[in-house]
VOBA-1610 file (N, C-alpha, C; in pm, whole numbers, padded with zeros to 5 digits, always signed):
BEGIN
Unk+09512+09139+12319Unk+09436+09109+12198Unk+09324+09011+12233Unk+09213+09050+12209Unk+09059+08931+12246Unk+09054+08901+12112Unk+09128+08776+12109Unk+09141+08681+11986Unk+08992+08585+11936Unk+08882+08633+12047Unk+08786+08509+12018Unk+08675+08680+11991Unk+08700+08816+11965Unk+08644+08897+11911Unk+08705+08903+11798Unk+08836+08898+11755Unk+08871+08954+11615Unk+08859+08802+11555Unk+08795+08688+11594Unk+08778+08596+11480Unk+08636+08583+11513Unk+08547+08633+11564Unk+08413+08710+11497Unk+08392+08785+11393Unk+08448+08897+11437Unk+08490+09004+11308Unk+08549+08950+11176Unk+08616+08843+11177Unk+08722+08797+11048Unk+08574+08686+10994Unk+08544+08648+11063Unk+08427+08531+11034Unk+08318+08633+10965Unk+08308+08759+11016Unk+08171+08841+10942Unk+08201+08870+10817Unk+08376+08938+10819Unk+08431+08939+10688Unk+08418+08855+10603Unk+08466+08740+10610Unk+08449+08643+10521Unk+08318+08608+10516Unk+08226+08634+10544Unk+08111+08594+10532Unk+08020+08728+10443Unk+08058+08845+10420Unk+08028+08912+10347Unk+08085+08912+10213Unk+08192+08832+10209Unk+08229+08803+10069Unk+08182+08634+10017Unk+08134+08586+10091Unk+08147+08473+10030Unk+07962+08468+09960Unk+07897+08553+10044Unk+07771+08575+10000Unk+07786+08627+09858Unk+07861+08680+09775Unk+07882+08727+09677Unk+07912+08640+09599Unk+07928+08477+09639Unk+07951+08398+09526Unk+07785+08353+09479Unk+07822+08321+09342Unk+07724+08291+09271Unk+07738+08190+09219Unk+07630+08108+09222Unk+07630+07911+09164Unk+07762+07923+09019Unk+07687+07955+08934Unk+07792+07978+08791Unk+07926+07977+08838Unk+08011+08027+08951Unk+08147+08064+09001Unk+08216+07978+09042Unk+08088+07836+09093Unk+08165+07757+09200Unk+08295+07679+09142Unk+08320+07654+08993Unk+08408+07559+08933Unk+08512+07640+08910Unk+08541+07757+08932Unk+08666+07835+08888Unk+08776+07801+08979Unk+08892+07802+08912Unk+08989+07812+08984Unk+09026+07903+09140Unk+09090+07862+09197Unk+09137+07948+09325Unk+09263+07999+09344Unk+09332+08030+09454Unk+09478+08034+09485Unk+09532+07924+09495Unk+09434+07840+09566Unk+09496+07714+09686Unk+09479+07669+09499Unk+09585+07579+09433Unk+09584+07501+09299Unk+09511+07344+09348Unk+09475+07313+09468Unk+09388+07128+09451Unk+09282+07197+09478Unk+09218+07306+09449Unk+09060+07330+09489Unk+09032+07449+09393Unk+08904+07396+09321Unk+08806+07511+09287Unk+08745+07577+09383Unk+08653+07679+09335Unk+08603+07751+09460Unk+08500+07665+09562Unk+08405+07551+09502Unk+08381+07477+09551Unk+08424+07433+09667Unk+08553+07374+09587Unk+08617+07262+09724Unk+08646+07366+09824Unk+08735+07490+09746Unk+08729+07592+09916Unk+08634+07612+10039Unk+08546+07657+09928Unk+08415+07647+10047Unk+08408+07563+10109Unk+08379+07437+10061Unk+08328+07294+10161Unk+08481+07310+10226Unk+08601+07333+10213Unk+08700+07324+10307Unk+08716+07426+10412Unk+08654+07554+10391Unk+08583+07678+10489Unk+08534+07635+10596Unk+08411+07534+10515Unk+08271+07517+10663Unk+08341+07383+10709Unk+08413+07274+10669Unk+08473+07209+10713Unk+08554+07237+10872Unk+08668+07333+10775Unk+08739+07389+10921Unk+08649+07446+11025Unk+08533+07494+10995Unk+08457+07582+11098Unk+08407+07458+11178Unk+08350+07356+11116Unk+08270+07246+11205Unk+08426+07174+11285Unk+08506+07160+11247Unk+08630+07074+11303Unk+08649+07162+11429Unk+08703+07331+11412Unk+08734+07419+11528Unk+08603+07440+11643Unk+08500+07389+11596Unk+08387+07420+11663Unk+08371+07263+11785Unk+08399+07149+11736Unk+08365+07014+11795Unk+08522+07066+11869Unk+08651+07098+11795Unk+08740+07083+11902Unk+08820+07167+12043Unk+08672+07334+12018Unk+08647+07370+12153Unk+08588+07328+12243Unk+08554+07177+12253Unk+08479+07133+12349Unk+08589+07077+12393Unk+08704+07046+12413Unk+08796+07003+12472Unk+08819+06840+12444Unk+08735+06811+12387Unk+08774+06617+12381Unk+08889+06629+12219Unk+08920+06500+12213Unk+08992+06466+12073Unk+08866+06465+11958Unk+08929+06488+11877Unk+08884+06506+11755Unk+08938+06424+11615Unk+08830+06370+11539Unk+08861+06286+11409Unk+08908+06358+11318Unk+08968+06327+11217Unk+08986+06424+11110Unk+08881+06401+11044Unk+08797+06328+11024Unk+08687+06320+10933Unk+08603+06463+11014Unk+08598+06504+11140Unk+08511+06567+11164Unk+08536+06752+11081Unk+08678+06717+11029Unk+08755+06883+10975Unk+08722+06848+10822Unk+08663+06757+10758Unk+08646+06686+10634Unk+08522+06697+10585Unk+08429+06669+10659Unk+08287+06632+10629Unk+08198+06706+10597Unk+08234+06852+10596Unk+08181+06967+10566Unk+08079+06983+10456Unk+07969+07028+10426Unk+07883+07006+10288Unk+07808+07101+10269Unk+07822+07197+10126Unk+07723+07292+10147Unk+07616+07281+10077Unk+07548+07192+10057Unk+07359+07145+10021Unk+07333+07245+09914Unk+07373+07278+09848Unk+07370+07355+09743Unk+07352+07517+09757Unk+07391+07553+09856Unk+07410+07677+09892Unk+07506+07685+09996Unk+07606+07752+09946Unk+07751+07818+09995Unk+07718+07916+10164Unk+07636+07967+10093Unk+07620+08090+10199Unk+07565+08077+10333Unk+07448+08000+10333Unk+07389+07927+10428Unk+07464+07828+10446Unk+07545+07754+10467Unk+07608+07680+10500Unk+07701+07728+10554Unk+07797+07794+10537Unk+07879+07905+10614Unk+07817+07972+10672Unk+07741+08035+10672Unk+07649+08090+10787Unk+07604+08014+10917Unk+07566+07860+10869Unk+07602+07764+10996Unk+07701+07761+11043Unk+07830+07704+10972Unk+07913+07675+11051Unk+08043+07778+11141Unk+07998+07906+11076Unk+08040+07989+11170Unk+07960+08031+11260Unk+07788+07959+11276Unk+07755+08015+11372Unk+07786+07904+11497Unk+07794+07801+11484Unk+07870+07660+11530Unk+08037+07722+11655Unk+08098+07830+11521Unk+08223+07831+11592Unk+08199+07944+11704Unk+08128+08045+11615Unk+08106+08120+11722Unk+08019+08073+11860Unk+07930+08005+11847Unk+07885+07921+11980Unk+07984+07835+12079Unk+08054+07768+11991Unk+08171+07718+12054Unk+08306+07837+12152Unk+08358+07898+12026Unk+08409+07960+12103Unk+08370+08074+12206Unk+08241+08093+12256Unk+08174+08143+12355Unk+08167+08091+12471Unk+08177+07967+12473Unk+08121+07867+12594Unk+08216+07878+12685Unk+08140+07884+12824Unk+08221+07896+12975Unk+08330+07814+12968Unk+08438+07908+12995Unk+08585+07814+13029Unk+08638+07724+12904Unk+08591+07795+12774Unk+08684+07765+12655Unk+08795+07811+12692Unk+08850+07956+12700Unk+08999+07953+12681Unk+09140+07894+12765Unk+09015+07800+12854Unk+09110+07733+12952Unk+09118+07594+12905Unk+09079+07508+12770Unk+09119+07375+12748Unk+09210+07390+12672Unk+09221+07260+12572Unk+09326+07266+12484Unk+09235+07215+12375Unk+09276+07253+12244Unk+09219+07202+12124Unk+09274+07108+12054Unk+09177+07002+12012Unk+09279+06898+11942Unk+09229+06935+11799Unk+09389+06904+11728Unk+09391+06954+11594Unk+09505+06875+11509Unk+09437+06755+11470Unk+09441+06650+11409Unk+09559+06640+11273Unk+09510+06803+11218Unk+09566+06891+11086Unk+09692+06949+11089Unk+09716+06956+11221Unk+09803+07084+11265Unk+09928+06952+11282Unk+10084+06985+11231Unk+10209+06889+11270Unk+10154+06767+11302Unk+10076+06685+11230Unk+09995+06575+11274Unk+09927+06528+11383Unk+09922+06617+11457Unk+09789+06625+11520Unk+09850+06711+11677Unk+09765+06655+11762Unk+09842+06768+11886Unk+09743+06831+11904Unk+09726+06896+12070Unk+09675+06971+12158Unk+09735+07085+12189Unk+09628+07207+12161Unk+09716+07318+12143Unk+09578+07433+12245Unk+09685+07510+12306Unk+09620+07593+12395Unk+09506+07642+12341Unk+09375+07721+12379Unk+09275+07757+12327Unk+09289+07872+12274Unk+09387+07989+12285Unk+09358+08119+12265Unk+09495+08108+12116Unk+09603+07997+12097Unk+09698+07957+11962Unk+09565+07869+11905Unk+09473+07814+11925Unk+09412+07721+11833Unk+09334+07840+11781Unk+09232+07915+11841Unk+09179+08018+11820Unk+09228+08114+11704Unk+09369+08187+11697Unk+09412+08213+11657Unk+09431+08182+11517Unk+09486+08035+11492Unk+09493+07980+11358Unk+09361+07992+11296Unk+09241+07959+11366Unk+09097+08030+11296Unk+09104+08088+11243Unk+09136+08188+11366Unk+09134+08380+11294Unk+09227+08396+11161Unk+09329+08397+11145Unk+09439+08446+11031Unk+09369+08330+10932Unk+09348+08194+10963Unk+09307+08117+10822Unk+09198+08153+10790Unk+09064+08241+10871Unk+08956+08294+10852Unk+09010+08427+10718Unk+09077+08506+10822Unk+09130+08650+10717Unk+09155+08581+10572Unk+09257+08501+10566Unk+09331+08475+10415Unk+09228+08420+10317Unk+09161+08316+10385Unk+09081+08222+10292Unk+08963+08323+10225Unk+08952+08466+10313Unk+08810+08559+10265Unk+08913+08611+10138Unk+09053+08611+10117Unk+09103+08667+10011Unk+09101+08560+09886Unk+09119+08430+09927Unk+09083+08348+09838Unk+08976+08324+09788Unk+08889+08338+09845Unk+08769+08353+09769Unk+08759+08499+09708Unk+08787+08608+09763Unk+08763+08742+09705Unk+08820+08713+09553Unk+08966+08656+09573Unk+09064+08692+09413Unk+08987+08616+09325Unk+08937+08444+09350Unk+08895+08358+09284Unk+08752+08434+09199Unk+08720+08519+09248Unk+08571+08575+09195Unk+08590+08684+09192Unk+08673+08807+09222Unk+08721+08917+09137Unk+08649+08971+09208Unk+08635+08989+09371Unk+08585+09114+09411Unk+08709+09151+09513Unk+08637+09283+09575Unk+08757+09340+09694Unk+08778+09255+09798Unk+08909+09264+09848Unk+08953+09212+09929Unk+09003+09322+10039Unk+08927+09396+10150Unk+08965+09492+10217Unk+08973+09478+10369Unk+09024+09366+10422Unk+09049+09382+10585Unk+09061+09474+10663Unk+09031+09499+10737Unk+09071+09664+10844Unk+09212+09647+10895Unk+09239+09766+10932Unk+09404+09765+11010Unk+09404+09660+11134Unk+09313+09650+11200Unk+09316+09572+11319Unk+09365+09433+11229Unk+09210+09388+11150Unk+09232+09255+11116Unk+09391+09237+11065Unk+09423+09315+10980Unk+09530+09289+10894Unk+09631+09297+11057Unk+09660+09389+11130Unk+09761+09412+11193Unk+09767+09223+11310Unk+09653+09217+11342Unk+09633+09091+11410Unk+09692+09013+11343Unk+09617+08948+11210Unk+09666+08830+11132Unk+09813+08874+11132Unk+09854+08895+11105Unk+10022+08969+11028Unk+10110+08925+11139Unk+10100+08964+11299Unk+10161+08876+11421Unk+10115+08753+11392Unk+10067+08685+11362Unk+10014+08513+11363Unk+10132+08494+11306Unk+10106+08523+11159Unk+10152+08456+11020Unk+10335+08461+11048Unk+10334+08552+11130Unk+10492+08571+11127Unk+10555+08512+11178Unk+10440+08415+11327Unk+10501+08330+11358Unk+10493+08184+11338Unk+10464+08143+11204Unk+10407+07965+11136Unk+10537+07971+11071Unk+10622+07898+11097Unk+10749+07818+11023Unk+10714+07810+10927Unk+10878+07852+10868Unk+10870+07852+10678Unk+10946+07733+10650Unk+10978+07614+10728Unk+11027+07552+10717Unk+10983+07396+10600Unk+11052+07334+10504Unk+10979+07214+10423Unk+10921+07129+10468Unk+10910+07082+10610Unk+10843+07029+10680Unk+10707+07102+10691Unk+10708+07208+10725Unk+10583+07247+10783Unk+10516+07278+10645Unk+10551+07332+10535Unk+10520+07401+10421Unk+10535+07307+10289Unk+10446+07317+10205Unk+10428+07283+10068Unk+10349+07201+10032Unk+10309+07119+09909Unk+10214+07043+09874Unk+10119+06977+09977Unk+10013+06972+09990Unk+09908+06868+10085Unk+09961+06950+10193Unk+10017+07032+10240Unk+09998+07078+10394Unk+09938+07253+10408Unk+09939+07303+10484Unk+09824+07419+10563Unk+09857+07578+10489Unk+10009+07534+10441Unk+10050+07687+10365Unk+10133+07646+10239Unk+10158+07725+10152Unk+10304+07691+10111Unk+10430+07748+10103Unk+10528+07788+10067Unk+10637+07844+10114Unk+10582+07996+10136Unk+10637+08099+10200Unk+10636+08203+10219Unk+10678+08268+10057Unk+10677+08400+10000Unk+10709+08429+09873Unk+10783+08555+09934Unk+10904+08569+09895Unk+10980+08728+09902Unk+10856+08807+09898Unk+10868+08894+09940Unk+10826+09056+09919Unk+10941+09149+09960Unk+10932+09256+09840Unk+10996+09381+09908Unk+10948+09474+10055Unk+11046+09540+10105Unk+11002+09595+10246Unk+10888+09628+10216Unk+10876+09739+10153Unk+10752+09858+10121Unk+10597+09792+10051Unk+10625+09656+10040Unk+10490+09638+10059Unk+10404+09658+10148Unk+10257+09651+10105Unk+10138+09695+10209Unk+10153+09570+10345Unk+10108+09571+10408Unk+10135+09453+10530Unk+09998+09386+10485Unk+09899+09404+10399Unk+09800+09335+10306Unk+09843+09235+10223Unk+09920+09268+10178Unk+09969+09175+10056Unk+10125+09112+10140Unk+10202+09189+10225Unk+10279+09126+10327Unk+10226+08985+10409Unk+10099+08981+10424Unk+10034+08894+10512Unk+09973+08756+10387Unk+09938+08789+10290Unk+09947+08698+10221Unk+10030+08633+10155Unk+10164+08690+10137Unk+10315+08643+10112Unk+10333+08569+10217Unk+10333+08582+10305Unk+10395+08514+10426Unk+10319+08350+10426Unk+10198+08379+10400Unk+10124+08251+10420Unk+10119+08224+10237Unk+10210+08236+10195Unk+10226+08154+10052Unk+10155+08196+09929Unk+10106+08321+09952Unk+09987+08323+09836Unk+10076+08474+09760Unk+10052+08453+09615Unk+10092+08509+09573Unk+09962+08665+09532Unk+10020+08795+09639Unk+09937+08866+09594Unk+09858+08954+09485Unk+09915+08897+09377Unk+09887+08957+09223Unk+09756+08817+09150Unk+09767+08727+09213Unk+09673+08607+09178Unk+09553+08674+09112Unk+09568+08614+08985Unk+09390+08628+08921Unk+09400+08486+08895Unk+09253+08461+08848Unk+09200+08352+08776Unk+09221+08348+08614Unk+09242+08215+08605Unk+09324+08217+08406Unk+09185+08253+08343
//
């Protein structure tokens, strides 16, 4: 699996939906319940500038996964900061450091191609959070979905790792015969029937 191509691809995805938000939208509710669509976003280009400073291999602040700002346009601003990650994760002899990730079990150095990874699948989900929050499609390809879906299966469902103020929240039952679409967003806590009130 070339994990630093399918979180290109997941980054274009989400970036074709998020162009679809419109100023009027930004105050609506989301999945994630402490963020309007707003705060998602600025928490989008956030993560993108944090994963981008912490392929360079040094430690990393949490203010730098925080500071994120989109100047009054969403789109262009995500459009930077994934072009940030994608520059980053390009550079000679990335997949040989370690990433520091401040966010992650309170912080810790984590191989480049598992830090990578958490990109990718939090790239996939968050394009659904914004899709549901604003009522358009949410359509990943089999790859994306089949990729993310190995990640997610392996992030502990444990109370430690999961619930209020942390990265997911509990996993939600699903029956077998769900789609591995809506399987992949169960797993990472989101309930796949979510509309906005």
């Amino acid at each position: 699996m070339d994990i630093r191509r399918l979180d290109r691809r997941a980054q274009a995805f989400a970036g074709e939906i998020i162009a679809q938000v419109r100023p009027e939208r930004l105050s609506v509710p989301t999945p994630c319940p402490d963020w309007t669509l707003y705060g998602l976003l600025r928490h989008i280009v956030s993560q993108n500038e944090g994963f981008a400073a912490a392929a360079g291999g040094a430690e990393t602040r949490l203010s730098q996964w925080r500071d994120g700002r989109l100047d009054g346009d969403p789109r262009a601003a995500y459009e930077r900061s994934a072009a940030l990650v994608d520059e980053a994760f390009g550079a000679e002899g990335v997949l040989d450091r370690k990433f520091s990730l401040p966010e992650v079990r309170d912080g810790g150095r984590f191989p480049a191609a598992v830090a990578i990874g958490f990109h990718f699948v939090d790239t996939v989900v968050h394009a659904w959070d914004v899709a549901a929050s604003i009522g358009v499609p949410w359509r990943p390809d089999e790859e994306l979905v089949a990729a993310s879906l190995a990640i997610a299966l392996k992030v502990p469902d444990e109370p430690a790792d999961r619930g209020p103020g942390l990265a997911f929240e509990r996993a939600i039952d699903v029956s077998a015969e769900t789609p591995d679409r809506d399987r992949l967003l169960a797993l990472l806590g989101r309930s796949p029937g979510w509309r906005p009130a």
